[in-house]
C-alpha positions as CSV (number, residue, x, y, z in Angstrom):
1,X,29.0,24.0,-7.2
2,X,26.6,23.1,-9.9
3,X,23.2,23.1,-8.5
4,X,22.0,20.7,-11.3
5,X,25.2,17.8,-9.8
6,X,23.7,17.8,-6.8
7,X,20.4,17.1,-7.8
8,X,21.7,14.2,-9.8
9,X,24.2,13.2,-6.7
10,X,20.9,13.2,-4.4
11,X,18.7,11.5,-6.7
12,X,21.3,8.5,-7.2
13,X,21.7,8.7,-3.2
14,X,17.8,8.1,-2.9
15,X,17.9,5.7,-5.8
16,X,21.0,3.4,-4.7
17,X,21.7,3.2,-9.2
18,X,22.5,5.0,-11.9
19,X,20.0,3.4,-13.7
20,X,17.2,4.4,-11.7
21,X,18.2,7.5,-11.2
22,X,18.6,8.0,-14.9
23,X,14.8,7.0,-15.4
24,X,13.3,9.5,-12.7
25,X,15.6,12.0,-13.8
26,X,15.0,11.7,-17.4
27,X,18.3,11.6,-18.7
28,X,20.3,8.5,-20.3
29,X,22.4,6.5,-17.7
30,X,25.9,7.7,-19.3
31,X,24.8,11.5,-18.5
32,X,24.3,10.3,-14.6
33,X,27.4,8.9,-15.0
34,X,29.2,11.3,-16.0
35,X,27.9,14.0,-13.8
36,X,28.5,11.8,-10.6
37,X,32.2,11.5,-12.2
38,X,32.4,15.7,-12.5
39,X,31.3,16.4,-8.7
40,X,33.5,13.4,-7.6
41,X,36.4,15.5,-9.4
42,X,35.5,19.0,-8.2
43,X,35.5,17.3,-4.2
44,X,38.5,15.1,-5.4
45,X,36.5,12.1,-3.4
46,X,34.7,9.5,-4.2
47,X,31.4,9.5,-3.3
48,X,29.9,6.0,-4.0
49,X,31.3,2.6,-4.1
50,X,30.3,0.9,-7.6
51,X,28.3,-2.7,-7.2
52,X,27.4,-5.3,-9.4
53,X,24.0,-3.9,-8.4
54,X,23.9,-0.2,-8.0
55,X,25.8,1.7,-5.8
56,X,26.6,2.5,-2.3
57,X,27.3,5.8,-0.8
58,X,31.1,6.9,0.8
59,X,31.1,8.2,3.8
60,X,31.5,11.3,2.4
61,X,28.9,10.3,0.1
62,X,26.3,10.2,2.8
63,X,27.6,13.8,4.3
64,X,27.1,15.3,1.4
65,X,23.5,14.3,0.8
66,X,22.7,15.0,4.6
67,X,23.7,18.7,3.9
68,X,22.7,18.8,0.5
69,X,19.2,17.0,0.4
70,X,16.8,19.2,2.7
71,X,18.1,22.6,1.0
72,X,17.6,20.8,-2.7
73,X,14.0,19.8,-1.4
74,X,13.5,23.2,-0.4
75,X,14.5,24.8,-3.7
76,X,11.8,22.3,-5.2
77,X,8.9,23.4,-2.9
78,X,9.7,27.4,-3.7
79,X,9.6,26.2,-7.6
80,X,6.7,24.5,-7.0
81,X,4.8,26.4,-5.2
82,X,5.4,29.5,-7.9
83,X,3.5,27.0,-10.2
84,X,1.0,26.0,-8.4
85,X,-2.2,28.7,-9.4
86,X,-5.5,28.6,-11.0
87,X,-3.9,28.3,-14.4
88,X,-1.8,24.8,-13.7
89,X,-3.4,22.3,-12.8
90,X,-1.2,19.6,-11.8
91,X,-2.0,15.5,-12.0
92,X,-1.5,13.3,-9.0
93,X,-1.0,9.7,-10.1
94,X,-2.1,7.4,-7.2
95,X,-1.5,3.3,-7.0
96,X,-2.8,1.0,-4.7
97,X,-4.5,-2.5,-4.1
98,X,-8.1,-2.1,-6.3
99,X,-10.4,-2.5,-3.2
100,X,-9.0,-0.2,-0.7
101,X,-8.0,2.5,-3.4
102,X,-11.6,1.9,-4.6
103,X,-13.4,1.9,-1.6
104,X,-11.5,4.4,0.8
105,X,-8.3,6.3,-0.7
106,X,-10.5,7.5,-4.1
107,X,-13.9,8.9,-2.2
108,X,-11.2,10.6,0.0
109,X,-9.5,12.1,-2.8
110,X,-12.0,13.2,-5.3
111,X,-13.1,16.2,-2.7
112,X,-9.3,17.5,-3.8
113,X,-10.2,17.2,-7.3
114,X,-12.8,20.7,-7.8
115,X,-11.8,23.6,-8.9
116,X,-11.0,26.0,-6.2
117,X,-7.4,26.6,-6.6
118,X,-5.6,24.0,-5.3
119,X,-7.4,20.9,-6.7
120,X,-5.4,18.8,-9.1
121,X,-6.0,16.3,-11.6
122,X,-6.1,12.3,-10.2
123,X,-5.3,9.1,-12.3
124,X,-5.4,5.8,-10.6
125,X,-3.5,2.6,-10.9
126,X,-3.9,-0.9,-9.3
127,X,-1.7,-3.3,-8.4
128,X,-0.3,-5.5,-5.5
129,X,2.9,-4.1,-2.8
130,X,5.5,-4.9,-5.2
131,X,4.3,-3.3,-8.2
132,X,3.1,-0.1,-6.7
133,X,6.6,0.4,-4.8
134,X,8.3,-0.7,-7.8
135,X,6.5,1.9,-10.0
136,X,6.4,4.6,-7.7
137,X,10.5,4.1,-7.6
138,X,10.6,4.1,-11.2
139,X,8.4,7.6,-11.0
140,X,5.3,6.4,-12.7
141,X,3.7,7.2,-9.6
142,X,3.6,10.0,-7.0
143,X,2.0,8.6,-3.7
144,X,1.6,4.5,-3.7
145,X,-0.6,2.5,-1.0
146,X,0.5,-0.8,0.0
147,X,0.9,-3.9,3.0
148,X,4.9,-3.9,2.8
149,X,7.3,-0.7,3.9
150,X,9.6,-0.3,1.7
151,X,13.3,0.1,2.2
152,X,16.2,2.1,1.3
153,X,16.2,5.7,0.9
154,X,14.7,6.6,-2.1
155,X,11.2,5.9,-1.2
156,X,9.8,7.2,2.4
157,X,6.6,5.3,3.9
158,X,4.4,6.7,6.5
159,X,1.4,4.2,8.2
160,X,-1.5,4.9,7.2
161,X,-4.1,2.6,8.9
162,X,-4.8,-1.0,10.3
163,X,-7.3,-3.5,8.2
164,X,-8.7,-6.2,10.8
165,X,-9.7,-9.2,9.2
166,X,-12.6,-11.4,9.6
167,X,-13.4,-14.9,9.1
168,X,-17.3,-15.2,6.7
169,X,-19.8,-17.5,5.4
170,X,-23.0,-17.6,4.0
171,X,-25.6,-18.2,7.1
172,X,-26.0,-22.2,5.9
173,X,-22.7,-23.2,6.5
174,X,-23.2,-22.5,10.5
175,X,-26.3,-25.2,9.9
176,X,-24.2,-28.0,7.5
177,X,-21.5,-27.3,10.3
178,X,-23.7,-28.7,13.0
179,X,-23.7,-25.9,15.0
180,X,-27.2,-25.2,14.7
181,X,-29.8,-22.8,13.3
182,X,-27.6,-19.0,13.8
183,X,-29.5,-16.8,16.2
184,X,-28.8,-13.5,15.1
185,X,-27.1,-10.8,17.7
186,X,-26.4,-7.3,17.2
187,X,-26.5,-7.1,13.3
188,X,-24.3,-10.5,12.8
189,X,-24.0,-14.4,13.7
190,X,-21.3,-15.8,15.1
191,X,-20.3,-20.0,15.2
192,X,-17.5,-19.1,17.8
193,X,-18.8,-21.8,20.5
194,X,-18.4,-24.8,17.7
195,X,-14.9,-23.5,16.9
196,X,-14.2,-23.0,20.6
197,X,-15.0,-26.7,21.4
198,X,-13.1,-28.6,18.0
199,X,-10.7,-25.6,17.1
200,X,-9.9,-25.4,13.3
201,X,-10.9,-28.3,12.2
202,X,-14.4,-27.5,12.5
203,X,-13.7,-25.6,9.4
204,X,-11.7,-28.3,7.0
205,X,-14.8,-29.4,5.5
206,X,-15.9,-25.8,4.5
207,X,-14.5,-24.8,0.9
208,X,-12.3,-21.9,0.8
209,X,-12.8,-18.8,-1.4
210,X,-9.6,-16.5,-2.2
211,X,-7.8,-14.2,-4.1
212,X,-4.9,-16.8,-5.1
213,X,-4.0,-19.9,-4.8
214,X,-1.6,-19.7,-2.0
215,X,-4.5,-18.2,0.1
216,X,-2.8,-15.5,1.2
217,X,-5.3,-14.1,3.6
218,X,-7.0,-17.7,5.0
219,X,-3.2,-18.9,5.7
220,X,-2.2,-15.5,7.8
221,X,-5.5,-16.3,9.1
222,X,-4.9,-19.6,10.5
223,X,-1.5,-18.9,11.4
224,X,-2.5,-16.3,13.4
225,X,-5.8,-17.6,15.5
226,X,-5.5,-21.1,15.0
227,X,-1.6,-21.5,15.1
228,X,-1.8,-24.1,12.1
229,X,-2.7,-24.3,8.2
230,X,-5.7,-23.9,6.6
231,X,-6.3,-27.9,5.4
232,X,-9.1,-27.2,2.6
233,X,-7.8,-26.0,-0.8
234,X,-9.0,-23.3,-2.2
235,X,-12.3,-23.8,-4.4
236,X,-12.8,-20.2,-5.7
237,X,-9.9,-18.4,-6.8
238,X,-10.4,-15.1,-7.9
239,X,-8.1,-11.7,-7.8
240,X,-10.6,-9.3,-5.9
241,X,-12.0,-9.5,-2.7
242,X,-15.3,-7.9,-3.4
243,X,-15.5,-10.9,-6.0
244,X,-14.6,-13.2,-2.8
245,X,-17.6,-11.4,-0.6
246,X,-19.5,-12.2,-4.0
247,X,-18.8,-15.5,-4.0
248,X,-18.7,-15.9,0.1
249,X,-22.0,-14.4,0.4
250,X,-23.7,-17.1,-2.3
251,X,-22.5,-19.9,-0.1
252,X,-19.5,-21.0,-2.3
253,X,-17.4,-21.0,1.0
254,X,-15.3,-19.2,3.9
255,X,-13.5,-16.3,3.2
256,X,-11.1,-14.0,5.2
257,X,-11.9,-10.6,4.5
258,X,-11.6,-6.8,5.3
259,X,-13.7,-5.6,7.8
260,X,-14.4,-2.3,5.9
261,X,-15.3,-4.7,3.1
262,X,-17.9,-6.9,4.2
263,X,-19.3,-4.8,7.6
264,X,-22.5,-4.0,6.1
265,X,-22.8,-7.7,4.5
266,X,-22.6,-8.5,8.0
267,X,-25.5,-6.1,9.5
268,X,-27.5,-7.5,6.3
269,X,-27.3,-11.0,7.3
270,X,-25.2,-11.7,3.7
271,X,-22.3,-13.8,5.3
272,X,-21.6,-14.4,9.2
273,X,-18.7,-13.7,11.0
274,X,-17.8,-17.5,11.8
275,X,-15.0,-16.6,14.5
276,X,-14.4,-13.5,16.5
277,X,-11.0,-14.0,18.3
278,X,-10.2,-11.8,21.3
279,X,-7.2,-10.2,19.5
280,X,-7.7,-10.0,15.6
281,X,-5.6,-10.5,12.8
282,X,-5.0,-7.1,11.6
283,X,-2.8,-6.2,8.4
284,X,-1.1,-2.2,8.5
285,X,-1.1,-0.2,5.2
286,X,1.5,2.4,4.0
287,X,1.3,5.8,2.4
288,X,4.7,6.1,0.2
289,X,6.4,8.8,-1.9
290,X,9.6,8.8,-3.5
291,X,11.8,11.0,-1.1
292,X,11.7,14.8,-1.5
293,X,8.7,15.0,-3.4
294,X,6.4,16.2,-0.6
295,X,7.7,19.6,-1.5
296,X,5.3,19.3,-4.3
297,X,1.9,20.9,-2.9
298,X,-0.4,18.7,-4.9
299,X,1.4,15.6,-3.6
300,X,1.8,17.3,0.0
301,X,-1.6,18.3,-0.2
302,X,-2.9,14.4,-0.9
303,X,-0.7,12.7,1.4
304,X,-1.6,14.6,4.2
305,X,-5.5,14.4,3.4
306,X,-5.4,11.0,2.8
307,X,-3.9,10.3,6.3
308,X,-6.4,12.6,8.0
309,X,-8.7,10.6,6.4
310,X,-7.2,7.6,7.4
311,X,-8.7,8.3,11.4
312,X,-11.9,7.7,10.4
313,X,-11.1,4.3,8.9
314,X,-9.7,2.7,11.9
């Protein structure tokens, strides 16, 4: 059997279409389809049903890829691995949301980057869940970081590490909110006996600073400690969060934010943690790669520092 049929037969099984197969393969969709046709003749079955969107594996369909799969991977690796020396230098492209690939996956990285062997080359990308799973399946990527798992089998997700949020001001706001002049403890202020006796709506006065206008991370927020919605609109609306700790920290209103983000904001005395709830929000992040493709050392090699890494966040 021809090895390069099942390749194609495995990459269409990962890729549930013809069409995205075609892309990460590099050939036109009519070759996939044709090739899928002349290894459905050879086993005289079929091996996917045809959808209006992409396909769906036979049962014989998903037989074949069991057996098939691991030993194609494996072929990969060797081939790989034959490449990888001094003289090729291979190029990881990495995608992810812009402050947590800024400010943990890339300082993690660029120790894998020197020139001892086994480094490789990085290029980064930002963009939001759906975009870096959507470009990773399309193969601009090799490893994507993002807040949503993906599903089906082309593309395999591993956690990678827990973000707790926490809800900031500037220091005036505890004053304007009548709670008094905050008494500093242990690096950071805290407003949680006003909120304890009037709940949320302590808060509805206080503008809101975010990312978008749904206020993505006030309104998990809220659902989450307070059980309700968030009743201010938002005031600032702008698409990073170190611009929202910018923005938070010059008194322009409450934000929810990364821990990571805003801890040593905190210890300065910047912004104050307004609540600190016995269990807190936290939001888990994903490592993903397209299936298979951790038999590629430089990828390997990333993924697995980036989740040893990853301890240390936490």
């Amino acid at each position: 059997m021809d090895l390069a049929l099942l390749r194609t037969f495995v990459t269409v099984h990962r890729a549930g279409s013809f069409t995205r197969a075609a892309a990460l393969l590099g050939l036109s969709q009519p070759a996939v389809t044709s090739q899928i046709r002349t290894l459905e003749r050879q086993l005289g079955r079929p091996l996917f049903l045809r959808q209006a969107r992409g396909v769906t594996p036979t049962t014989i369909g998903d037989e074949l890829a069991h057996k098939a799969a691991p030993h194609l991977d494996a072929l990969v690796e060797i081939t790989e691995a034959g490449l990888d020396d001094e003289s090729s230098l291979r190029t990881l492209h990495l995608v992810g949301p812009p402050e947590f690939t800024a400010e943990r996956a890339l300082p993690a990285l660029t120790t894998l980057t020197g020139e001892d062997g086994q480094g490789f080359a990085l290029r980064a990308s930002f963009g939001n869940a759906e975009e870096a799973l959507e470009g990773l399946a399309a193969g601009h990527h090799d490893l994507a970081i993002s807040t949503a798992r993906p599903r089906g089998a082309l593309l395999t997700a591993t956690a990678l590490c827990d973000e707790e949020h926490v809800l900031v001001a500037a220091p005036r706001w505890v004053e304007l909110l009548g709670a008094g002049r905050p008494a500093r403890r242990k690096g950071a202020w805290s407003t949680d006996g006003l909120l304890m006796a009037k709940g949320a709506h302590a808060l509805e006065s206080v503008p809101v600073v975010e990312v978008h206008e749904s206020l993505p991370f006030v309104s998990r927020y809220w659902a989450s400690v307070f059980d309700s919605c968030p009743a201010a609109p938002g005031t600032v609306i702008v698409p990073d969060l170190r611009a929202v700790l910018a923005c938070a920290a010059a008194g322009a209103g409450l934000a929810v934010l990364p821990r990571y983000l805003c801890a040593d904001a905190l210890r300065r005395g910047d912004v104050v943690a307004l609540h600190e709830p016995p269990v807190p929000p936290l939001r888990t992040y994903f490592l993903s790669v397209r299936t298979g493709t951790l038999a590629m050392p430089h990828i390997a090699r990333a993924h697995e520092w980036l989740l040893r890494a990853a301890g240390d966040w936490c």
